[in-house]
Backbone as a printed PyTorch tensor [residue, N CA C, xyz], in Angstrom:
tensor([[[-82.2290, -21.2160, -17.9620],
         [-81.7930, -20.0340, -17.2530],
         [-80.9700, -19.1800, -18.2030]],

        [[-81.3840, -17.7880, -18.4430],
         [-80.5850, -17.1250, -19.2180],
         [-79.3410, -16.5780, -19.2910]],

        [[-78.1720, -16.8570, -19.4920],
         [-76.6020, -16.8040, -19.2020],
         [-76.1740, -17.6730, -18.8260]],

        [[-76.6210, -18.9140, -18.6000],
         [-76.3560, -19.6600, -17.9040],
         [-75.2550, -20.3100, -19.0030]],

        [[-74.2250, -20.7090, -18.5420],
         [-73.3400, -21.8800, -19.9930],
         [-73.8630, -23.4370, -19.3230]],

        [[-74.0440, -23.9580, -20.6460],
         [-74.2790, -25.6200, -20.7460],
         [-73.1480, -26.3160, -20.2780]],

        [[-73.3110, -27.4860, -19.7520],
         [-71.8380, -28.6870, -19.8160],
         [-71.4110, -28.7670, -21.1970]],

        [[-72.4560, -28.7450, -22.6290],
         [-71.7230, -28.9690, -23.8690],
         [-71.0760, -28.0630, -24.1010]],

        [[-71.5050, -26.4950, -23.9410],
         [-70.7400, -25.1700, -24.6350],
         [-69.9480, -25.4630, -23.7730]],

        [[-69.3370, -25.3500, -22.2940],
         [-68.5960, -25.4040, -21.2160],
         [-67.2150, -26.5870, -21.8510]],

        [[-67.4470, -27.8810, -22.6490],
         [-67.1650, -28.9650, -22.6290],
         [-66.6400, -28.5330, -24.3370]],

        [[-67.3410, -27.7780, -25.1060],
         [-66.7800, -27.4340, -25.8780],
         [-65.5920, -26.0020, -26.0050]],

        [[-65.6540, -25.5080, -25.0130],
         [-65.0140, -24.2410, -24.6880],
         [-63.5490, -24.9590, -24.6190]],

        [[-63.7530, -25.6320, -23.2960],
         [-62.9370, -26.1320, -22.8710],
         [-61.5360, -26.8030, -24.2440]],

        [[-62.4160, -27.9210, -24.9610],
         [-61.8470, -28.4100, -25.9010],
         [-60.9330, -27.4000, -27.0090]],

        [[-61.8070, -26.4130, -27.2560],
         [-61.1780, -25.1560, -28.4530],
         [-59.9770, -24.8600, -27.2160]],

        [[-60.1250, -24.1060, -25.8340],
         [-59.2210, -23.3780, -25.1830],
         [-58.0710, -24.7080, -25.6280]],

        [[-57.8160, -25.7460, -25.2220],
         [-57.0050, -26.8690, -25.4240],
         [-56.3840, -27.2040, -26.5000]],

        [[-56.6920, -26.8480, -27.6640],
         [-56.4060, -27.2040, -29.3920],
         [-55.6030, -25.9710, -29.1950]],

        [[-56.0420, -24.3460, -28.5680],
         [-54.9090, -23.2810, -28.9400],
         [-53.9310, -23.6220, -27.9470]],

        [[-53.9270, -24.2660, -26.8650],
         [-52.6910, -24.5180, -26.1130],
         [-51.9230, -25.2890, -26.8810]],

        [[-52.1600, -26.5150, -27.2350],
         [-51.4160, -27.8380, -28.3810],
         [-50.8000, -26.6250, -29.2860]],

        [[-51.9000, -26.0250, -30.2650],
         [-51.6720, -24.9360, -31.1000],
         [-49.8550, -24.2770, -30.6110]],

        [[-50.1240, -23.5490, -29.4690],
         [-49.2430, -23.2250, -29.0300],
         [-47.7220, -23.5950, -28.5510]],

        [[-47.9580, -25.0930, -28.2340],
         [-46.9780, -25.7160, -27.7700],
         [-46.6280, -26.1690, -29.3460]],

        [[-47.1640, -26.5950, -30.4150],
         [-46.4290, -26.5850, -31.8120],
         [-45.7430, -25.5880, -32.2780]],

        [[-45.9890, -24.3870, -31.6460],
         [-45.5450, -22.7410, -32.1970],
         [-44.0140, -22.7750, -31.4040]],

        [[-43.9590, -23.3120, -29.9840],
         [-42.8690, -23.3810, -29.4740],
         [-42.0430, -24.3380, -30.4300]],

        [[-42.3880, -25.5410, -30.2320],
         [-41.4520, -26.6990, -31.4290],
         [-40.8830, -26.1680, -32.5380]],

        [[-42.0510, -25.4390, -33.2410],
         [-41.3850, -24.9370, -34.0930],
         [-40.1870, -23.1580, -33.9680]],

        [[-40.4750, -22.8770, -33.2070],
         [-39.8270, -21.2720, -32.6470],
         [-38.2600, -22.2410, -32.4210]],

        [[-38.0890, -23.3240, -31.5990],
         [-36.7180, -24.0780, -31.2570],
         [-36.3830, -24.0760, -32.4870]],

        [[-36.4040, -24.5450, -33.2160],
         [-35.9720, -25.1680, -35.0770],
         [-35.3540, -24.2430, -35.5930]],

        [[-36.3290, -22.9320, -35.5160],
         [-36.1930, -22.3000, -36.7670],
         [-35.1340, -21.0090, -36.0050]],

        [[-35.1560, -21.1580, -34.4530],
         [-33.8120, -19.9810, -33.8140],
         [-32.7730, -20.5790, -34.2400]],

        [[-32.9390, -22.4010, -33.9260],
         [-31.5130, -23.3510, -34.1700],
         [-30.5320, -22.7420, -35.7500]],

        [[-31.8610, -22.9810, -36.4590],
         [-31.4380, -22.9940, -37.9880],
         [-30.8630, -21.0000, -38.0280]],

        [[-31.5750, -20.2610, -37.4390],
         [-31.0070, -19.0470, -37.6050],
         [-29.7370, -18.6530, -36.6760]],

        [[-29.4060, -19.3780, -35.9330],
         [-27.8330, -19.4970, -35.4300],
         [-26.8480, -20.0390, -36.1310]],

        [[-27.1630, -20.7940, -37.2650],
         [-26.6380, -21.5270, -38.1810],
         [-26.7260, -20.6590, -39.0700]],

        [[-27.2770, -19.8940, -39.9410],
         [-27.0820, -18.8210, -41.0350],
         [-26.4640, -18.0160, -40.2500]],

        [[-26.7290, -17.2770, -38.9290],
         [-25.9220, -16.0440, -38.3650],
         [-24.4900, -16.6050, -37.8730]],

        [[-24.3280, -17.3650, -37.3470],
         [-23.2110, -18.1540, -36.9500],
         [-22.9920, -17.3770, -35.8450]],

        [[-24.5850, -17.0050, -35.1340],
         [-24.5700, -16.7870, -33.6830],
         [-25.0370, -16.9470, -32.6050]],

        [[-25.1350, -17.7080, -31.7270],
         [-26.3500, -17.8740, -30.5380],
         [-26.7330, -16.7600, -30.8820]],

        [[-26.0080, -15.7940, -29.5290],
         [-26.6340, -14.4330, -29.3520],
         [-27.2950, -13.4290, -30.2450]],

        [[-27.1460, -13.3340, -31.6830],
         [-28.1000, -12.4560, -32.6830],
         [-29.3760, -13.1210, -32.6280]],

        [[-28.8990, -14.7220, -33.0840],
         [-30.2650, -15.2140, -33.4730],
         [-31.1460, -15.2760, -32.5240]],

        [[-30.6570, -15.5050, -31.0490],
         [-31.6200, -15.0730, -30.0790],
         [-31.9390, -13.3210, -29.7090]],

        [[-31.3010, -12.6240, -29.9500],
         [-31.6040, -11.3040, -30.2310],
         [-33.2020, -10.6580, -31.4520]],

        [[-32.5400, -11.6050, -32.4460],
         [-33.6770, -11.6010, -33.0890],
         [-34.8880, -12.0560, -33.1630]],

        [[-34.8950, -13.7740, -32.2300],
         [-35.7640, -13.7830, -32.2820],
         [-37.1010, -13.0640, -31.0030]],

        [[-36.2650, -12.4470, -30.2370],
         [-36.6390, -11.5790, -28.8440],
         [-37.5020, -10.2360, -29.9510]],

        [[-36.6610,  -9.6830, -31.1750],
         [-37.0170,  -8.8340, -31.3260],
         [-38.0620,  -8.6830, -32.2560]],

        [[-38.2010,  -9.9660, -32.9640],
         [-39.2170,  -9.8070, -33.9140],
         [-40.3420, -10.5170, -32.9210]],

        [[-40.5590, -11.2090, -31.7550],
         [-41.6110, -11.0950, -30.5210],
         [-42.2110,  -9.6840, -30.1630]],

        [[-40.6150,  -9.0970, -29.8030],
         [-41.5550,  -7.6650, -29.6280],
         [-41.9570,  -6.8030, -30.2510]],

        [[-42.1060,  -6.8040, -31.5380],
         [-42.2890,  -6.3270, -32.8740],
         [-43.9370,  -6.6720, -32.4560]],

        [[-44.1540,  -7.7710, -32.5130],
         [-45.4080,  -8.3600, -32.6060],
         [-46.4780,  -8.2770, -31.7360]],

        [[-45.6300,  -8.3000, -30.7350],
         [-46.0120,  -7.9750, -29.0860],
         [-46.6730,  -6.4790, -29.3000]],

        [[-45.6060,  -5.7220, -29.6790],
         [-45.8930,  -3.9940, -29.8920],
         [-47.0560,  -3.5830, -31.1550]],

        [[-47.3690,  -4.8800, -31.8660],
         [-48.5480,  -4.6280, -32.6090],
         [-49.7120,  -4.7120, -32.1010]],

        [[-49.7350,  -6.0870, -31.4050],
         [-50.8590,  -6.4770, -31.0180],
         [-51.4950,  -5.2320, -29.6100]],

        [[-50.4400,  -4.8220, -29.5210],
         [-50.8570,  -3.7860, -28.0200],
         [-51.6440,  -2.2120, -28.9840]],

        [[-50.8170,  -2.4050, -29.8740],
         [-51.5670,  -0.8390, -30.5060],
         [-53.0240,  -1.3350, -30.8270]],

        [[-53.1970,  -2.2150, -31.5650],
         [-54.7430,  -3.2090, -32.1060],
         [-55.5660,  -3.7590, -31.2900]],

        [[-55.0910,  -3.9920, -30.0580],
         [-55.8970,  -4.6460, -29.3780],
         [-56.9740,  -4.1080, -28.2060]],

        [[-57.8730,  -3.7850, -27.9800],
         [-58.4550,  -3.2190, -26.3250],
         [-57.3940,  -3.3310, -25.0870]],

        [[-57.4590,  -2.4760, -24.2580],
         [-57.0970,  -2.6300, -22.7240],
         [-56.3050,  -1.4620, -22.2910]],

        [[-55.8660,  -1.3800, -21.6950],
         [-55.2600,  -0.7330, -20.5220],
         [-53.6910,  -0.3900, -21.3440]],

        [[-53.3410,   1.1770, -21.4090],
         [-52.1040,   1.0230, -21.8730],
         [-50.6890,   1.4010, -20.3870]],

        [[-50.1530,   1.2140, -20.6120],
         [-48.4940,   0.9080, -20.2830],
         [-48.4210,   2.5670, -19.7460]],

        [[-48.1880,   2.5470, -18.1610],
         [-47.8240,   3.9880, -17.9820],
         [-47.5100,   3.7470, -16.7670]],

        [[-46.4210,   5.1100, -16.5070],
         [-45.1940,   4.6930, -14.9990],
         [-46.1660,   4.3560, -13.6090]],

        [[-47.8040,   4.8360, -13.3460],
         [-47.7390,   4.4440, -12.1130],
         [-47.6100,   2.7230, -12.2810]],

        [[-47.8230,   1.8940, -12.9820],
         [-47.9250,   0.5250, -12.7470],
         [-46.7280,   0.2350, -11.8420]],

        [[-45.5400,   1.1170, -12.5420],
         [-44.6410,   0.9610, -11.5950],
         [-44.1470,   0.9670, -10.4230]],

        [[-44.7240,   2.1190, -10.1480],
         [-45.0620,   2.8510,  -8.5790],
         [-46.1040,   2.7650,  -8.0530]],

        [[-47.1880,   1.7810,  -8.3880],
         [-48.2710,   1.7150,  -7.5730],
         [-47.6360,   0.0480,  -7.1180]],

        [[-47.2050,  -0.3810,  -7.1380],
         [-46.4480,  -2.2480,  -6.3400],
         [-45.1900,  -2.0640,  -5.9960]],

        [[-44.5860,  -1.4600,  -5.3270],
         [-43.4940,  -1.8480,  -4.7670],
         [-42.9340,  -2.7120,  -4.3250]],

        [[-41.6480,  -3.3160,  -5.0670],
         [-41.5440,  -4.9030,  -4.8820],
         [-41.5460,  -5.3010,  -6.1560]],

        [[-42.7940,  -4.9600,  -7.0230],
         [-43.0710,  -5.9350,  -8.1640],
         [-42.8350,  -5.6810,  -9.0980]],

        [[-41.3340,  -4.9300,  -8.9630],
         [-40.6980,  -5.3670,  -9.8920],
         [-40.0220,  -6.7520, -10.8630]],

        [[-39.9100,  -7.3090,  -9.5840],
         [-39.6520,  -8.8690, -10.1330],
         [-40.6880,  -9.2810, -11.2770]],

        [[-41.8670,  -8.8560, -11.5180],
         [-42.7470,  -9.5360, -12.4100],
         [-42.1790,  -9.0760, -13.5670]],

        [[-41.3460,  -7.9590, -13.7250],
         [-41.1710,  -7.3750, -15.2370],
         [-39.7930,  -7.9370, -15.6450]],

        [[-38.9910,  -9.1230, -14.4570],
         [-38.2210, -10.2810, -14.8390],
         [-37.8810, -11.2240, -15.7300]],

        [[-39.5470, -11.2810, -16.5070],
         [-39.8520, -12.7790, -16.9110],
         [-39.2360, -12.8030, -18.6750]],

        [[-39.3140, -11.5760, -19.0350],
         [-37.9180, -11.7920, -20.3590],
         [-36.4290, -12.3330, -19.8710]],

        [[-36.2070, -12.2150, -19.3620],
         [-35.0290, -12.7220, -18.5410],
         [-35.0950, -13.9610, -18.4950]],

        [[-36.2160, -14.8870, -18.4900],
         [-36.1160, -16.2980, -18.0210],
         [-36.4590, -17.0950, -19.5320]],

        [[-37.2630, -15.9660, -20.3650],
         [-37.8020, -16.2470, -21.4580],
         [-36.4780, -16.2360, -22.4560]],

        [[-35.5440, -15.3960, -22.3110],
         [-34.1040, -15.5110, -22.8620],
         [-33.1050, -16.8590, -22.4060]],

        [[-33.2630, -17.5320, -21.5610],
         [-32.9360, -18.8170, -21.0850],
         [-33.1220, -19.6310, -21.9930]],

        [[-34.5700, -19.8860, -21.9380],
         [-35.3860, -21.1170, -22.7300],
         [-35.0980, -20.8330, -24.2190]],

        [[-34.7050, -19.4850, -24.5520],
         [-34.4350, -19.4850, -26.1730],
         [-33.3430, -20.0660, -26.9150]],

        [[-32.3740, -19.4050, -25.6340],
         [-30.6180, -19.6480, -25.8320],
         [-30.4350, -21.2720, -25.9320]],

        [[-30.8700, -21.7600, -24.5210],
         [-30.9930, -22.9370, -24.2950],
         [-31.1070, -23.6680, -25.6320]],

        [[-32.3880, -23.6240, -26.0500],
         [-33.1130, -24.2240, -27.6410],
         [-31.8330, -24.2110, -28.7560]],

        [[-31.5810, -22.7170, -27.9920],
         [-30.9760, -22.5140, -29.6620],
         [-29.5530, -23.3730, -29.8640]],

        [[-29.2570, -23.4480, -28.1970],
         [-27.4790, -24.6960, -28.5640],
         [-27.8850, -26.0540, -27.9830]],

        [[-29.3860, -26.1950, -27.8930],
         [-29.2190, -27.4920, -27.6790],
         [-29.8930, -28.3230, -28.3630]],

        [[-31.3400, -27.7990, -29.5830],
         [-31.8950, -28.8720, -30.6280],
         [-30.9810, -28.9690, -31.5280]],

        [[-29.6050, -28.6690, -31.8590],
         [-28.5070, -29.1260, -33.2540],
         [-28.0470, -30.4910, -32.4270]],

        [[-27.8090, -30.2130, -31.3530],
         [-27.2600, -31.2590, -29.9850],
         [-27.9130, -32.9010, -30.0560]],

        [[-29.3460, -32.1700, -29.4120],
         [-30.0420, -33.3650, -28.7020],
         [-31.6250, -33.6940, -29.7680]],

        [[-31.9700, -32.6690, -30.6800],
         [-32.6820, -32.9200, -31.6710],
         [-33.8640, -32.2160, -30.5260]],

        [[-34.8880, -31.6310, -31.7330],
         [-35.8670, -30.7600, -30.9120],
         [-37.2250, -31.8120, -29.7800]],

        [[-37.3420, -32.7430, -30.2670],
         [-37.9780, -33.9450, -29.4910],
         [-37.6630, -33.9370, -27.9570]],

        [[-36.3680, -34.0450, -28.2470],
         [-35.6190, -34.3050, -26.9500],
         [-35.3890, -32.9100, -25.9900]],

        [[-35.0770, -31.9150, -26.4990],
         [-34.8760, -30.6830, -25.7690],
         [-36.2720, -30.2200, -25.4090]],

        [[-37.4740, -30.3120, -25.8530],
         [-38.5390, -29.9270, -25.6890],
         [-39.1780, -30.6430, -24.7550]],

        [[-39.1730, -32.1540, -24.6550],
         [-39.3170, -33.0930, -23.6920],
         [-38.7730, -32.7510, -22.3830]],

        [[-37.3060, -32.7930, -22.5500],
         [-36.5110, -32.1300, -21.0270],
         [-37.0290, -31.0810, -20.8810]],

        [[-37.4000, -29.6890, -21.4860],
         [-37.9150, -28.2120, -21.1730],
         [-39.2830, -28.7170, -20.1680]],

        [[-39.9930, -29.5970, -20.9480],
         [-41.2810, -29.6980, -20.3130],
         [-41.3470, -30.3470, -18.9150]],

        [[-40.6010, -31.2220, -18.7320],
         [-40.0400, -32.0670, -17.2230],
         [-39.4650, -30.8880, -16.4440]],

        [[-38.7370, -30.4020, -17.0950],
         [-37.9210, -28.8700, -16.1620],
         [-39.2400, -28.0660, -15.7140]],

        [[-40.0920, -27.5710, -16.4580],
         [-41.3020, -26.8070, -16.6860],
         [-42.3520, -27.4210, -15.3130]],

        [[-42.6180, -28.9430, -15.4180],
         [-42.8640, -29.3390, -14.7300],
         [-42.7290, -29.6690, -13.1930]],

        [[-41.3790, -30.0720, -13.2170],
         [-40.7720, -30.2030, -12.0170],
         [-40.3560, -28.4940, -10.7840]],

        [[-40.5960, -27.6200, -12.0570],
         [-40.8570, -26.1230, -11.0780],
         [-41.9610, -25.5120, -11.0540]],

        [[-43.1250, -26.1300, -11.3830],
         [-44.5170, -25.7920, -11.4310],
         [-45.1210, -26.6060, -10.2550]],

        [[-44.9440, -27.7410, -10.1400],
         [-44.9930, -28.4990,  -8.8370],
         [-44.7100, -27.9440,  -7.4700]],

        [[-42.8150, -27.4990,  -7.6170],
         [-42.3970, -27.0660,  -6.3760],
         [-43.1150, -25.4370,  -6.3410]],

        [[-43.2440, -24.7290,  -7.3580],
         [-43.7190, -23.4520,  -6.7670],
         [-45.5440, -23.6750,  -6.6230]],

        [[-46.0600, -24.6000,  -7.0650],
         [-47.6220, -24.7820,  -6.8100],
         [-47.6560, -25.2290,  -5.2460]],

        [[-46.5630, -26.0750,  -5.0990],
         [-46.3740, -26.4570,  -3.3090],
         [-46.2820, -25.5890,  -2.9240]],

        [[-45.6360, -24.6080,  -2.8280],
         [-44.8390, -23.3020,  -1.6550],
         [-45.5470, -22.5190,  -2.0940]],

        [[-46.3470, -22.1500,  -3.2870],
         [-46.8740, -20.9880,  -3.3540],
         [-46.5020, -19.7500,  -3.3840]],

        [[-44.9900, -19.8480,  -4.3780],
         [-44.1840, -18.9270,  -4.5630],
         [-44.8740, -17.6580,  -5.4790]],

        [[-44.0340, -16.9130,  -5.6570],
         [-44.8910, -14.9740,  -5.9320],
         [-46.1840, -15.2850,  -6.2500]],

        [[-47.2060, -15.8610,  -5.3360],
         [-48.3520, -15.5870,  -5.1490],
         [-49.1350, -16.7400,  -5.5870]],

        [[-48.3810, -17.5510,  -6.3760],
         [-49.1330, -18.7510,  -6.8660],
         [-49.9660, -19.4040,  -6.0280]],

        [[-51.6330, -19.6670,  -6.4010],
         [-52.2190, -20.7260,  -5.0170],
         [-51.5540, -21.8260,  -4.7710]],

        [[-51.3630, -22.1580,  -3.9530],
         [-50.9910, -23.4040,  -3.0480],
         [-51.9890, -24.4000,  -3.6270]],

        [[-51.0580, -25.9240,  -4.1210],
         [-51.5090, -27.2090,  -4.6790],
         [-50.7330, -28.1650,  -4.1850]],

        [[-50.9550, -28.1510,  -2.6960],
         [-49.7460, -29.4790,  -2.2330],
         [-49.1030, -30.5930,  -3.1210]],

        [[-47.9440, -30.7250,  -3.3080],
         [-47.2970, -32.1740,  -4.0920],
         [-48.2290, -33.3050,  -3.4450]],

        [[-48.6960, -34.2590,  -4.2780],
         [-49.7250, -35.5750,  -3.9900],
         [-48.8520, -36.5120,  -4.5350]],

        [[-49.5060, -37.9930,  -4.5890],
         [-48.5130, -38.7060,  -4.6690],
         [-49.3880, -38.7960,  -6.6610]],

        [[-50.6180, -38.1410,  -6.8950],
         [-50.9320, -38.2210,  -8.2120],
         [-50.0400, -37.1440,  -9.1480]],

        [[-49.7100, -36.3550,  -8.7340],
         [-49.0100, -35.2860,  -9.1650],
         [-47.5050, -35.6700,  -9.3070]],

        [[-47.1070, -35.9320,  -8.5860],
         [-45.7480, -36.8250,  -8.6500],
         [-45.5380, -38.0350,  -9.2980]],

        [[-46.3610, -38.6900,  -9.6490],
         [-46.8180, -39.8580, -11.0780],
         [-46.7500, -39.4100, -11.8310]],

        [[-47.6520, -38.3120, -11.7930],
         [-47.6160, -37.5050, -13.6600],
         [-46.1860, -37.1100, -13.6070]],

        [[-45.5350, -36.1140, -13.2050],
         [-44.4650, -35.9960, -13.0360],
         [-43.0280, -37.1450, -13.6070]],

        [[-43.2400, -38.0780, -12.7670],
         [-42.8820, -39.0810, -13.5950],
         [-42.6850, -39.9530, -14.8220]],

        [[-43.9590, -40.2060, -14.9320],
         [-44.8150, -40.2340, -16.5120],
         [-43.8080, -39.6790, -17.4400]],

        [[-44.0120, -38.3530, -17.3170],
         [-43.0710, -37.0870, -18.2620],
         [-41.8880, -37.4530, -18.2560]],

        [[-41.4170, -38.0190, -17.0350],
         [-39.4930, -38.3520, -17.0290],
         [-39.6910, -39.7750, -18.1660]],

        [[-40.2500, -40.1920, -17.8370],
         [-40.2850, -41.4790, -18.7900],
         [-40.6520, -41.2540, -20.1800]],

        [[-41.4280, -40.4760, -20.1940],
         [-41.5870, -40.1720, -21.6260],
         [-40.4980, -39.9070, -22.3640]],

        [[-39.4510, -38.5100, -21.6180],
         [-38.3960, -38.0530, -22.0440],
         [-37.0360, -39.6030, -22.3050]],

        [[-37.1540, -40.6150, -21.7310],
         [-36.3470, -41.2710, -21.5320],
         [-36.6700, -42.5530, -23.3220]],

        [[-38.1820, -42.2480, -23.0130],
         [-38.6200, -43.2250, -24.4990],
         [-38.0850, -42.5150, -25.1220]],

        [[-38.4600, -41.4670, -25.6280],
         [-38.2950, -40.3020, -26.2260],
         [-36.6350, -40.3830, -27.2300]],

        [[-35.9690, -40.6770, -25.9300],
         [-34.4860, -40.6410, -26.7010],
         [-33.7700, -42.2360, -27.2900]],

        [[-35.2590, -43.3470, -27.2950],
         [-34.7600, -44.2900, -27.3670],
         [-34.3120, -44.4980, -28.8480]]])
């Protein structure tokens, strides 16, 4: 059938999409380290998380000039009322930086990244239950709450 995708391309898709997530979650490991170490030359949380916000949006603001799609203009604003909250999420993304940045000298990046991911976890669960700003609904199971677990334990080897 023509268009059709295979289980292998499908099975291989899958696998590549998965290597850039890992990919990604190494980019975080390493983003903790190297804010840590630049709070340590600046001898500042707040710059080095300043900076590293700003050389994101440096990058951010490249990839938007280079890339296809839809550009950035006030009705987005005024066409959702309410949704504003979505343009929040630097706000939460400044958390997880700060966080990193005074707590891998602390607890070593293993360990802070482990707890991030249990935290990560444990509010992906409760908002997949409730189906908070719009998320589909994935009732808590008792398999989901294993994995869940799993992760606490990991974090607990983790610091052995």
């Amino acid at each position: 059938m023509p268009g059709a995708i295979s289980e292998r391309d499908e099975s291989l898709s899958t696998l590549i999409y998965s290597l850039l997530v890992i990919g990604a979650g190494i980019s975080v490991a390493f983003q903790q380290i190297l804010n840590a170490n630049l709070r340590s030359q600046l001898q500042s949380p707040w710059w080095a998380g300043f900076i590293s916000y700003f050389v994101g949006m440096m990058a951010m603001l490249a990839m938007t000039t280079v890339m296809p799609g839809p550009r950035l203009s006030m009705s987005a604003f005024q066409s959702h009322p309410g949704a504003w909250v979505a343009w929040t999420g630097g706000f939460f993304g400044a958390i997880f930086i700060v966080t990193g940045i005074f707590m891998v000298p602390r607890l070593g990046a293993a360990t802070v990244l482990t707890l991030m991911v249990v935290g990560q976890m444990a509010g992906s669960l409760a908002f997949d239950h409730l189906g908070v700003l719009g998320v589909p609904v994935h009732p808590l199971s008792l398999p989901r709450l294993a994995g869940a677990s799993l992760l606490v334990l990991g974090v607990l080897l983790i610091r052995c």
